[in-house]
Biotite code that builds the C-alpha atoms (Angstrom):
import biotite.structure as struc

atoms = struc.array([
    struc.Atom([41.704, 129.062, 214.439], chain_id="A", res_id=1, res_name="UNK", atom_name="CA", element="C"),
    struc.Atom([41.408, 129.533, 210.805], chain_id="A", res_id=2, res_name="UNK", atom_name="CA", element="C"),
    struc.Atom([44.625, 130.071, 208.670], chain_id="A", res_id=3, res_name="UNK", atom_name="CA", element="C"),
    struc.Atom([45.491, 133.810, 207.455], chain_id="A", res_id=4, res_name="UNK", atom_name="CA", element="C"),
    struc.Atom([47.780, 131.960, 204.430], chain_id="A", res_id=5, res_name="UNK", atom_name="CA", element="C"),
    struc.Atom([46.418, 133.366, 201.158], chain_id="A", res_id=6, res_name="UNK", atom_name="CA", element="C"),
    struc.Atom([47.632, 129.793, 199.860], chain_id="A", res_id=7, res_name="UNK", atom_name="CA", element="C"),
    struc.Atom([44.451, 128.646, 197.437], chain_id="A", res_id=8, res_name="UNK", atom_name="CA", element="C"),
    struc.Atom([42.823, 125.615, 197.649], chain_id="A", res_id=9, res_name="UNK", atom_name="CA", element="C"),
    struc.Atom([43.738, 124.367, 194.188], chain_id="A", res_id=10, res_name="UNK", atom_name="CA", element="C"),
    struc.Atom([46.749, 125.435, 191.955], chain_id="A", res_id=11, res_name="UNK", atom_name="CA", element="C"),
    struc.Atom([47.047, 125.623, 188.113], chain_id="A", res_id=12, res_name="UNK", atom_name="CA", element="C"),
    struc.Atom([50.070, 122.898, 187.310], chain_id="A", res_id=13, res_name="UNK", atom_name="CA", element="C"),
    struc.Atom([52.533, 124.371, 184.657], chain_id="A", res_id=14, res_name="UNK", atom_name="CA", element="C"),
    struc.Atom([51.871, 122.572, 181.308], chain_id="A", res_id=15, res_name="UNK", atom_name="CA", element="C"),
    struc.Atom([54.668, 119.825, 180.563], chain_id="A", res_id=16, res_name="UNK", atom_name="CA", element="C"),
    struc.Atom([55.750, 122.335, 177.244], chain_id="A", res_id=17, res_name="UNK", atom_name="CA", element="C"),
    struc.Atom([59.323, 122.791, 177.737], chain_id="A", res_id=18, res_name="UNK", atom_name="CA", element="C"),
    struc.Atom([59.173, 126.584, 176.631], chain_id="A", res_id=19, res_name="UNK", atom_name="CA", element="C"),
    struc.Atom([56.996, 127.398, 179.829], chain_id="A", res_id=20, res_name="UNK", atom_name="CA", element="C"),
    struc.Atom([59.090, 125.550, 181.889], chain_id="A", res_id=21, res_name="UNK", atom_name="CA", element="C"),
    struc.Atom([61.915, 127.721, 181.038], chain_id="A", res_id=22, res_name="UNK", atom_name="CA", element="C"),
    struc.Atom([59.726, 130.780, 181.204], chain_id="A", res_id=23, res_name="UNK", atom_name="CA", element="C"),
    struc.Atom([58.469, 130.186, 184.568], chain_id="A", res_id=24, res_name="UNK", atom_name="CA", element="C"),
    struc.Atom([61.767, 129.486, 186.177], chain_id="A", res_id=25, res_name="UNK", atom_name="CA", element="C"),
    struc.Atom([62.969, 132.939, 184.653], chain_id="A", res_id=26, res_name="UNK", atom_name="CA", element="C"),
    struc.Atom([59.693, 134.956, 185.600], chain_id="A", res_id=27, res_name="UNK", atom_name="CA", element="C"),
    struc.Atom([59.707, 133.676, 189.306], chain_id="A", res_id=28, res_name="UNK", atom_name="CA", element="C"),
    struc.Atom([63.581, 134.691, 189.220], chain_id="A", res_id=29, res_name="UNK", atom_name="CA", element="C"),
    struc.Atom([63.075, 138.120, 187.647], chain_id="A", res_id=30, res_name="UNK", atom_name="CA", element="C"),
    struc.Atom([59.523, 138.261, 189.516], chain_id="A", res_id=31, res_name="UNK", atom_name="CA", element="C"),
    struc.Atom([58.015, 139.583, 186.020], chain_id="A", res_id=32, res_name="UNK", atom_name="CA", element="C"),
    struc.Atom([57.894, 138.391, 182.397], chain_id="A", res_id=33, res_name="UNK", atom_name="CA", element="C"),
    struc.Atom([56.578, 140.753, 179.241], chain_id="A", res_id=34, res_name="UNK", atom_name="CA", element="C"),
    struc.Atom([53.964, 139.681, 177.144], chain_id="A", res_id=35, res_name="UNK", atom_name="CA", element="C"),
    struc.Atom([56.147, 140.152, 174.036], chain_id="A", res_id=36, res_name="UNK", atom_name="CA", element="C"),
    struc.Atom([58.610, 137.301, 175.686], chain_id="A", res_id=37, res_name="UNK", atom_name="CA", element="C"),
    struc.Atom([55.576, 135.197, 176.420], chain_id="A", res_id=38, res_name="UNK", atom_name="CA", element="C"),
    struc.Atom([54.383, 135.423, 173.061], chain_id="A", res_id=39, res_name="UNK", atom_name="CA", element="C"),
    struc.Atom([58.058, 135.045, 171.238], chain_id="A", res_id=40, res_name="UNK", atom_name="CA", element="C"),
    struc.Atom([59.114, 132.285, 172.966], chain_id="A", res_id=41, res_name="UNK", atom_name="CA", element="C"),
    struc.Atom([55.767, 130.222, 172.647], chain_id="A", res_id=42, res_name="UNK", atom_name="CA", element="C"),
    struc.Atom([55.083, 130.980, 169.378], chain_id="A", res_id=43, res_name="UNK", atom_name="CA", element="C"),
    struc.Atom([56.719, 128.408, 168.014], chain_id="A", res_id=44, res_name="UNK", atom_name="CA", element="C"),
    struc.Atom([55.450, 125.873, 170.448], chain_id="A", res_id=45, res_name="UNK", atom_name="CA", element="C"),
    struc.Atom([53.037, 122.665, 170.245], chain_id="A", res_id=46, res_name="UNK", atom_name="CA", element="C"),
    struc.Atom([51.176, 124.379, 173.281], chain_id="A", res_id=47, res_name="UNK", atom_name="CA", element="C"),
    struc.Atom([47.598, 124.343, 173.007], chain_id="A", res_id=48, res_name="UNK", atom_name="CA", element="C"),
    struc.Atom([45.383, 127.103, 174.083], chain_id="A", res_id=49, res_name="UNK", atom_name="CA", element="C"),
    struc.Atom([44.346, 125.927, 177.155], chain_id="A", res_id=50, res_name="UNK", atom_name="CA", element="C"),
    struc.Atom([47.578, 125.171, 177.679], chain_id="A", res_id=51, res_name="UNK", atom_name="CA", element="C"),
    struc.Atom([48.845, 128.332, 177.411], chain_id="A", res_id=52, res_name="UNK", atom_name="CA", element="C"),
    struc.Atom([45.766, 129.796, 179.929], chain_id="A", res_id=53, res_name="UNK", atom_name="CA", element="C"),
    struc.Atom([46.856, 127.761, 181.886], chain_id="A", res_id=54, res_name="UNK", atom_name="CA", element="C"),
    struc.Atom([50.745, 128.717, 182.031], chain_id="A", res_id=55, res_name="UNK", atom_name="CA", element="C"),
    struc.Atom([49.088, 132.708, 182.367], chain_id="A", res_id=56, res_name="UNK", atom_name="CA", element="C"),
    struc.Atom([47.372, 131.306, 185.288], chain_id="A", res_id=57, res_name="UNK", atom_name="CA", element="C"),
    struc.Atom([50.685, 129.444, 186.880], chain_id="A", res_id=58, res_name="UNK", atom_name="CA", element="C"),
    struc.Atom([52.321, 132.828, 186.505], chain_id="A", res_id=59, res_name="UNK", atom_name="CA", element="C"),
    struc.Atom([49.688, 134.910, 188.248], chain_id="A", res_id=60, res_name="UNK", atom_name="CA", element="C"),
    struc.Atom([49.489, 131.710, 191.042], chain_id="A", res_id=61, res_name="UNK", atom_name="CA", element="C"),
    struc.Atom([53.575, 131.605, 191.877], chain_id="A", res_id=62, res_name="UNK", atom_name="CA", element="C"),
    struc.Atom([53.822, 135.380, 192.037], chain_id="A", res_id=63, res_name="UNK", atom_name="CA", element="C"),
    struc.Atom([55.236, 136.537, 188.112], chain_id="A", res_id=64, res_name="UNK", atom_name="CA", element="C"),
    struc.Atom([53.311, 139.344, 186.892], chain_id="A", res_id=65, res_name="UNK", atom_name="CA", element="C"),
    struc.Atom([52.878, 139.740, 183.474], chain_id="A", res_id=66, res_name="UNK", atom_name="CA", element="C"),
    struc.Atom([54.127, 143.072, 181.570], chain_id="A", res_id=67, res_name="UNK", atom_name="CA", element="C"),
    struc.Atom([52.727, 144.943, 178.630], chain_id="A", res_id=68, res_name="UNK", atom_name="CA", element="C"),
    struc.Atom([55.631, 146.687, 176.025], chain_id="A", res_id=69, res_name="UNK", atom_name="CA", element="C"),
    struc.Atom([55.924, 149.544, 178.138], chain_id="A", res_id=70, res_name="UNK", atom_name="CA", element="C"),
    struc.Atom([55.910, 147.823, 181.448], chain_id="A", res_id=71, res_name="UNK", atom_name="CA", element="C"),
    struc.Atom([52.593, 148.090, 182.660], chain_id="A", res_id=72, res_name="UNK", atom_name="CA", element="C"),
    struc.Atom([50.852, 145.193, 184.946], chain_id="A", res_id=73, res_name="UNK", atom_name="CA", element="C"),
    struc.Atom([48.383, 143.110, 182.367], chain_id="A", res_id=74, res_name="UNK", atom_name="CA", element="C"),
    struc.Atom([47.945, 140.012, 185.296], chain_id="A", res_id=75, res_name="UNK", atom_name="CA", element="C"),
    struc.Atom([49.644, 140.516, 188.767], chain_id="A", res_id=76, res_name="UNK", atom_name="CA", element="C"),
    struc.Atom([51.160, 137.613, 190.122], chain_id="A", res_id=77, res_name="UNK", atom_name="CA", element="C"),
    struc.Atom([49.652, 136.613, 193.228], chain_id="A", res_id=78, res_name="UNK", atom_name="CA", element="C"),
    struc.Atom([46.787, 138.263, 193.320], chain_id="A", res_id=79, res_name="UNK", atom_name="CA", element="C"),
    struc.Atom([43.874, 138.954, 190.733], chain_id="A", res_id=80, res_name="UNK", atom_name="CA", element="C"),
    struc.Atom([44.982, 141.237, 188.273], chain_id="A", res_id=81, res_name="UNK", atom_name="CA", element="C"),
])
């Protein structure tokens, strides 16, 4: 019998950029991150910008969603946004 587990077949790795890393670990605690924090804490990264789809893409994948400035959905974590 086929599997009900919305798992997909292929996940988006977090980029090695040690400002994502942090990110991600406090999005998947608070379960949501703003775009304003996404964009303050990486701006002064090396990330490049498929890196940085990528992360948006992690964060959707492990369940984050991601927040506009007055705390509207922009991506939904876990699910297409």
């Amino acid at each position: 019998m086929a599997s009900t587990s919305p798992r997909r077949a292929v996940e988006t790795a977090l980029p090695d950029v040690e400002e994502m890393r942090a990110l991600a670990a406090e999005g998947m605690e608070r379960g949501a991150l703003t775009y304003d924090e996404i964009v303050e804490a990486l701006q002064d990264s090396d990330a490049t910008k498929e890196q940085i789809e990528d992360f948006y893409a992690h964060l959707v994948e492990v369940g984050v969603e991601v927040l506009d400035a007055d705390g509207e959905v922009v991506a939904r974590g876990g699910a297409a946004a």
